[in-house]
DRENTIDREN-586953 format. One record per residue (C-alpha): residue in one letter; x, y, z. Coordinates in steps of 0.02 Angstrom, whole numbers, plus 50000, padded with zeros to 5 digits. Layout:
N
AXYZ/...
This chain:
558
X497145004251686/X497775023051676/X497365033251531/X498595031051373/X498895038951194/X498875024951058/X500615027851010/X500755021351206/X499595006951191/X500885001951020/X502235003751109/X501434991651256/X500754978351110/X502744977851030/X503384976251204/X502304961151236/X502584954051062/X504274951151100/X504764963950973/X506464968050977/X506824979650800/X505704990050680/X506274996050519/X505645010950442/X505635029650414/X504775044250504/X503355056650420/X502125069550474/X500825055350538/X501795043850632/X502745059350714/X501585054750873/X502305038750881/X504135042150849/X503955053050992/X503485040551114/X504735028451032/X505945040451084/X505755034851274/X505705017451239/X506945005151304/X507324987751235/X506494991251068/X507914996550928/X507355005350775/X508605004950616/X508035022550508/X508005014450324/X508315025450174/X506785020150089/X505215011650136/X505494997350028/X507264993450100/X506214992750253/X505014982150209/X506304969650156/X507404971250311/X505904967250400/X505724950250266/X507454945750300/X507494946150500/X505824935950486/X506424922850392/X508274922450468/X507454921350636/X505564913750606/X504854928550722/X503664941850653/X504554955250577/X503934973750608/X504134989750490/X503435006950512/X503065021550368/X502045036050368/X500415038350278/X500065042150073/X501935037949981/X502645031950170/X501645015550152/X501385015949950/X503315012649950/X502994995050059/X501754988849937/X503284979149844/X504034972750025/X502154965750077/X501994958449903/X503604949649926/X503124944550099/X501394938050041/X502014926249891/X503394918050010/X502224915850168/X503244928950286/X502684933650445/X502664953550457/X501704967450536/X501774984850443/X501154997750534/X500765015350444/X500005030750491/X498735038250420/X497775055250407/X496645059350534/X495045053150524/X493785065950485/X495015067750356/X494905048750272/X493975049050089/X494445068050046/X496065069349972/X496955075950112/X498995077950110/X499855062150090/X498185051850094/X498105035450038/X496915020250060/X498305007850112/X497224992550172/X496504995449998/X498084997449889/X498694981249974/X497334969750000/X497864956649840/X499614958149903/X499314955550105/X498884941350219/X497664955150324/X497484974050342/X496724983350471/X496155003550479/X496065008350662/X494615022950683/X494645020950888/X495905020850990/X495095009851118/X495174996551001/X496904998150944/X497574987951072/X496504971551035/X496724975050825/X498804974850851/X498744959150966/X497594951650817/X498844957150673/X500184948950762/X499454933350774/X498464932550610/X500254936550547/X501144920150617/X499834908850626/X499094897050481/X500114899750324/X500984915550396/X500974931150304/X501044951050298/X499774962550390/X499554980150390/X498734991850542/X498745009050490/X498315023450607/X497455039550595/X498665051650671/X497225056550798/X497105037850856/X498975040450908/X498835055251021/X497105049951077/X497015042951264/X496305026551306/X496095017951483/X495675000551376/X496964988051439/X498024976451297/X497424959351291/X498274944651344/X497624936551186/X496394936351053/X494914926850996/X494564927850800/X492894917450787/X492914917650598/X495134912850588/X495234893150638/X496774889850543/X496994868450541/X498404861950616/X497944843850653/X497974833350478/X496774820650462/X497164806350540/X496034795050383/X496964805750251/X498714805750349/X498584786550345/X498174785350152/X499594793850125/X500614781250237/X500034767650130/X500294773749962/X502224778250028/X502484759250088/X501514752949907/X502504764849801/X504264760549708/X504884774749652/X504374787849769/X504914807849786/X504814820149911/X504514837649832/X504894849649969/X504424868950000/X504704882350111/X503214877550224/X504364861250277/X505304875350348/X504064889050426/X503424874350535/X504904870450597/X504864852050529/X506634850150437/X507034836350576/X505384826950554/X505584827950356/X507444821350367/X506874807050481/X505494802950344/X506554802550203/X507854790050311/X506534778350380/X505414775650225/X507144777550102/X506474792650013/X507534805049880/X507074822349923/X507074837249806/X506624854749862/X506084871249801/X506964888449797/X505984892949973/X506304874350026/X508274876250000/X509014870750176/X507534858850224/X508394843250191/X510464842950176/X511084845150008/X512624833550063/X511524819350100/X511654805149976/X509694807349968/X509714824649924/X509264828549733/X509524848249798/X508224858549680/X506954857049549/X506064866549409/X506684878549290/X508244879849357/X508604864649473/X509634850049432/X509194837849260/X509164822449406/X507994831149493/X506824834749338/X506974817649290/X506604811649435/X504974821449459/X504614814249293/X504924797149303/X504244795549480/X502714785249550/X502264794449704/X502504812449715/X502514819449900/X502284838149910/X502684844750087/X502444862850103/X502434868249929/X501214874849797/X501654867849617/X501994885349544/X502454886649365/X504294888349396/X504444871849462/X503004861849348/X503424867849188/X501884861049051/X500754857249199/X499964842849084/X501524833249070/X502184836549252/X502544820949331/X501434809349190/X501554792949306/X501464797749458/X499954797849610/X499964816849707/X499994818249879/X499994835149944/X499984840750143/X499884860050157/X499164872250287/X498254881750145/X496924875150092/X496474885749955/X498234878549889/X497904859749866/X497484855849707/X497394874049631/X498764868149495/X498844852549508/X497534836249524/X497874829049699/X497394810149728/X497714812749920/X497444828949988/X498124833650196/X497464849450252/X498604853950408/X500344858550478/X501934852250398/X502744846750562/X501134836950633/X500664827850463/X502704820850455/X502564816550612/X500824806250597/X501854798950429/X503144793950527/X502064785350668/X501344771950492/X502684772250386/X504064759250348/X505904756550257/X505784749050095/X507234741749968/X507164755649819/X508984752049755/X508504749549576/X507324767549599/X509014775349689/X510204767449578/X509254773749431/X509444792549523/X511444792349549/X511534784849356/X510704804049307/X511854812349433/X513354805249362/X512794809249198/X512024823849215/X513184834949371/X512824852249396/X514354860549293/X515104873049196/X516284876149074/X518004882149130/X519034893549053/X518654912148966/X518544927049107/X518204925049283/X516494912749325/X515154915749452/X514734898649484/X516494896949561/X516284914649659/X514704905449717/X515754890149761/X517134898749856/X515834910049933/X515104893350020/X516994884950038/X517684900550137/X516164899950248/X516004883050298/X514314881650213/X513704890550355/X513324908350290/X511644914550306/X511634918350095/X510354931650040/X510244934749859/X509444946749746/X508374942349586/X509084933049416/X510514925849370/X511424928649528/X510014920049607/X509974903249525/X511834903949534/X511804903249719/X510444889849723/X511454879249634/X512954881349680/X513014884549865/X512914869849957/X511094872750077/X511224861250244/X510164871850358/X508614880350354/X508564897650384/X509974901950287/X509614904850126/X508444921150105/X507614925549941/X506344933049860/X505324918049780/X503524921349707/X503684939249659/X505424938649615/X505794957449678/X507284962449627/X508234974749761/X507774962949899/X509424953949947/X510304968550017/X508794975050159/X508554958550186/X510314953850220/X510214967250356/X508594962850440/X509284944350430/X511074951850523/X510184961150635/X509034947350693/X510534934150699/X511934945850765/X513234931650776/X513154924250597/X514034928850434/X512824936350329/X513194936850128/X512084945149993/X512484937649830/X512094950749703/X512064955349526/X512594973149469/X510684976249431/X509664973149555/X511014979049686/X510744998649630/X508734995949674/X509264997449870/X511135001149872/X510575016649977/X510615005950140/X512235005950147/X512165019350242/X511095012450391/X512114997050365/X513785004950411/X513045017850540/X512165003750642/X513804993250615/X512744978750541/X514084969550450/X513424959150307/X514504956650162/X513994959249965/X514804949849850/X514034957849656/X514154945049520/X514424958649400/X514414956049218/X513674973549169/X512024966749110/X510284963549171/X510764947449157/X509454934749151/X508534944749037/X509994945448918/X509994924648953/X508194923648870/X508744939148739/X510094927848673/X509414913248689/X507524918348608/X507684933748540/X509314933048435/X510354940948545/X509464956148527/X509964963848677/X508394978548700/X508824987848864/X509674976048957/X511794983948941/X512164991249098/X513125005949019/X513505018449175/X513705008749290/X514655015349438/X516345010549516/X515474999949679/X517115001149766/X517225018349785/X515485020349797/X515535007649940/X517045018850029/X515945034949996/X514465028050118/X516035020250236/X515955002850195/X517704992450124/X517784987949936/X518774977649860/X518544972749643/X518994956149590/X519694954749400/X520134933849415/X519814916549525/X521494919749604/X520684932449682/X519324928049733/X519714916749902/X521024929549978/X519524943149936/X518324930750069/X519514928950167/X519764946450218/X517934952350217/X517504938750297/X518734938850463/X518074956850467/X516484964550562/X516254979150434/X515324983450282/X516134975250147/X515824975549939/X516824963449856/X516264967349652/X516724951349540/X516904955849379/X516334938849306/X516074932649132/X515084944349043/X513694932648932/X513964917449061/X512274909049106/X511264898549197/X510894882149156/X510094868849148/X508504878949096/X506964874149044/X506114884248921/X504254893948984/X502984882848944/X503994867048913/X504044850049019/X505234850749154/X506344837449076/X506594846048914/X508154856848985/X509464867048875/X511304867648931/X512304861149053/X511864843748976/X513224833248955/
C-alpha cells in the first residue's frame, strides 16, 4: 500500500462507505482535509452557514434515506456548534458520523487556539467518540465509527483529528471491515421470550400495538402491518413511529401521548395487552407513569437493552431487532374475533375526532391539511419544534415511513429547515416541506442561502402567529395568560427576506389562499417561503397536562 496523508486515508474510508454528501464548514484544522476534498470526485460537499444547520442536514438525509449521515467542522467552536445536532441525533437513534479536527497533538491539554475536548463535551449526548493520535490507525477507527454508528440502536459518533494526523503519511491499508470484541449488538430475539409473547397476543382481548421509531430504523413497517392484519391488532404510534403503520387504515389509532388522539389515550388505557415495538415509554407519551395503562400486561421488544423496563415494569421483555422479533411473532401468532374491543375503539373515534373549531382568522390545522391534500400525502414533511409540530402530527395524514422528519427526544428547535435539506438532498426526486413556526424558523433561516445556491428545493411553509407559541399554549393555559417573553415583536417580513437570499415568497392572509399558494410552490423546483399568517392564540389540543394520566386531556373534547 503506497504512503498516504490521513486526510487521504478519509477520503478512501468515505469512498468505501458509500458516502455520497458531507455537510459542514471549513476552519484552520480541517484545512488539510478540505484540500484533498478538493480533488475528490463522487463525494459532494454542501458549505452550511453554521455548524448546527450541518449537523441537522446531516439528521435529515439519515433519516430520509436510512444511510449514515456525515458532517465535518473544525476544532474548538467548529465542533462545539454540533453538540445540539449530535444531541438531537442521539435521543432519536440517528445514524451519523461527525468528523472534526482538532489541534495538533503535542498541543492537546494546553489551551491552544480553538482547542476543545470534543469526545469529552459530547460523550452524554453521542452514541461513540473517538480522538485519533496516529494516523496509522485512522483508517481502522473511521471504518469502526461507521459501523458502531448504524449498527444496534444506531446513533451519532464523532472522530476528531489532530491536524498533524491529517497531513501525516501512512502506508496502513483501510480495512475491509472491523472486529469490535467488546460491541455484540443482539439481533436475534429469543426464540422462548418471542413465543411468550405469541401467546399472550392469541390469550389477550383487547390488545394494542404501541409503535416507535425503531419499527422503522429496522426496516420492519411491512412485517408490523402484516402483524396487526393477521392477529387483528389496533396500532398506535409515537411521534418517531409516525409512518410505521398507515394512518388510513381502519386499524390505525395514528398517535399517542400528550398530544395524540383521545382514542388513542383511551385505548392505551383501557387495554389488556400493551405491545411496544421499537419504542421507549418516554414521559411524553406515558403521562403519570403509575396510572399508564392500569390493566394491561407489557410486552416490550427493543434492540436496547438498557431501554426495557427503565420506565416502565415489563412482564415480557425481547431483547433484539424489530424486524426479526415481528417476524418470529408472525411465524406463532393467529387472527382472533376482537369486534366488541374494535367496536369499542371506532365508538371513541366517533366521539372523540381530531378537530377544530372553524371560524376567527386563518387556522393551521387546515394549512396542515391542505399541505398533505396538495401533495398527495406523499411529501417528505419536516417540522420544527412546538406547536407547528404537533399540528403536523396530527393533522397530516402519515402512510409511509421515512417521511416525516423531526426532532423527537430533545425537541431542538431550528431543526426542520437543515434537515429538510439533508432529507432533499438525499431523496433528490421527492417534495420536501418544512412545516415551521415563526420561532424556531429564525434559529437556522441562514441556510437559505446554501439551499438556493445548491438548488436544493424544499419548500417552508411558517405557521406564523407571532408567538413562541407552545409556550404561550402552557402561559395561557397555566400561568394566566401571562405571556413572559414569548411575543415575537420584530419579527421580520419572511417574504422579502426569503427574495433577499433568492428564494420565492409568497404571505398568506386567509384559507382561500392557501391551496393556490401549494399549488405554485409546489409545481416549482425553487426555494420557496410560503408565511401563513394563522390564528394568533390558536392551539393544540387534545393535551394532557405534565404529570397527569394520559386520559385526562383538555380541549378538543367534544
Amino acid at each position: 500500500m503506497p504512503s498516504r496523508s490521513g486526510a487521504r486515508v478519509l477520503m478512501e474510508v468515505l469512498k468505501a462507505e458509500g458516502v455520497e454528501v458531507i455537510f459542514g464548514i471549513p476552519g484552520g484544522s480541517v484545512i488539510p482535509i478540505f484540500d484533498v476534498l478538493y480533488d475528490v470526485e463522487g463525494l459532494n460537499f454542501i458549505l452550511m452557514r453554521h455548524e448546527q444547520g450541518a449537523g441537522h442536514a446531516a439528521d435529515g438525509y439519515a433519516r430520509a434515506t436510512g444511510k449514515v449521515g456525515v458532517c465535518l467542522a473544525t476544532s474548538g467552536p467548529g465542533a462545539t456548534n454540533l453538540t445540539t445536532a449530535l444531541a438531537t441525533a442521539n435521543f432519536d437513534s440517528v445514524p451519523m458520523v461527525a468528523i472534526t479536527g482538532q489541534v495538533k497533538t503535542h498541543l492537546i491539554g494546553n489551551d491552544a487556539f480553538q482547542e476543545a475536548d470534543i469526545t469529552g463535551i459530547t460523550r452524554p449526548v453521542t452514541k461513540h467518540g473517538y480522538l485519533v493520535r496516529n494516523v496509522d490507525e485512522l483508517g481502522e477507527t473511521l471504518r469502526a465509527a461507521f459501523y458502531v454508528a448504524r449498527t444496534g440502536r444506531p446513533g451519532p459518533v464523532v472522530v476528531d483529528i489532530p491536524v498533524d494526523v491529517a497531513v501525516a503519511e501512512t502506508s496502513v491499508p483501510v480495512p475491509d471491515h472491523v472486529e469490535l470484541p467488546g460491541y455484540r449488538p443482539t439481533i436475534k430475539g429469543n426464540r422462548r421470550q418471542i413465543k411468550r409473547a405469541a401467546e399472550a397476543i392469541n390469550a389477550a382481548a383487547r390488545p394494542l400495538l404501541y409503535v416507535g421509531g425503531g419499527v422503522i430504523i429496522s426496516g420492519a413497517c411491512e412485517e408490523l402491518r402484516r402483524l396487526a392484519h393477521q392477529a387483528n391488532i389496533p396500532v398506535t404510534t409515537t411521534l418517531m413511529g409516525l409512518g410505521a403503520f398507515p394512518e388510513d387504515d381502519p386499524l390505525s389509532l395514528k398517535m399517542l401521548g400528550m398530544h395524540g388522539t383521545a382514542y388513542a389515550n383511551y385505548a392505551v388505557q383501557e387495554a389488556d395487552l400493551l405491545i411496544a415495538v421499537g419504542a421507549r415509554f418516554d414521559d411524553r407519551i406515558t403521562g403519570d407513569l403509575k396510572k399508564f395503562a392500569p390493566a394491561a400486561d407489557i410486552i416490550h421488544i427493543d434492540i436496547d437493552p438498557s431501554s426495557i423496563a427503565k420506565n416502565i415494569k415489563v412482564d415480557i421483555p425481547v431483547v433484539g431487532d424489530a424486524k426479526d422479533i415481528l417476524l418470529g411473532l408472525l411465524e406463532l401468532t393467529e387472527f382472533r374475533d376482537r369486534s366488541e374491543w374494535l367496536a369499542r375503539i371506532a365508538e371513541w373515534k366517533k366521539k372523540y375526532p381530531l378537530a377544530y373549531k372553524q371560524g376567527g382568522g386563518l387556522k393551521p390545522q387546515y394549512v396542515v391539511e391542505e399541505i398533505c391534500r396538495a401533495s398527495g400525502g406523499k411529501a417528505v414533511v419536516c417540522t420544527e419544534v412546538g406547536q407547528n409540530q404537533m399540528w403536523a402530527a396530527q393533522y397530516y395524514t402519515h402512510r409511509y415511513p421515512r417521511h416525516f422528519v423531526s426532532s423527537g427526544g430533545l425537541g431542538t428547535m431550528g431543526f426542520g429547515f437543515p434537515a429538510a435539506i439533508g432529507a432533499q438532498v438525499g431523496r433528490p426526486d421527492a417534495l420536501v416541506v418544512d412545516i415551521a413556526g415563526d420561532g424556531s424558523i429564525q434559529m437556522n433561516i441562514q441556510e437559505l442561502a446554501p439551499a438556493v445556491h445548491n438548488k436544493i428545493p424544499v419548500k417552508i411553509c411558517i405557521l406564523n402567529n407571532g408567538y413562541l407559541g407552545m409556550v404561550r399554549q402552557w402561559q395561557e393555559l397555566f400561568y394566566k395568560k401571562r405571556y413572559s417573553g414569548t411575543t415575537l415583536e420584530g419579527n421580520p417580513d419572511f417574504v422579502r427576506l426569503a427574495e433577499a437570499y433568492g428564494a420565492r415568497g409568497l404571505r398568506v392572509t386567509d384559507s382561500a389562499g392557501v391551496r393556490p399558494a401549494l399549488e405554485e410552490a409546489f409545481a416549482d423546483r425553487s426555494v420557496w417561503v410560503l408565511d401563513f399568517a394563522i390564528d394568533a392564540e390558536e392551539n393544540v389540543f387534545p393535551m394532557v397536562p405534565a404529570g397527569e394520566a394520559i386520559d385526562r386531556m383538555i380541549g378538543g373534547m367534544a
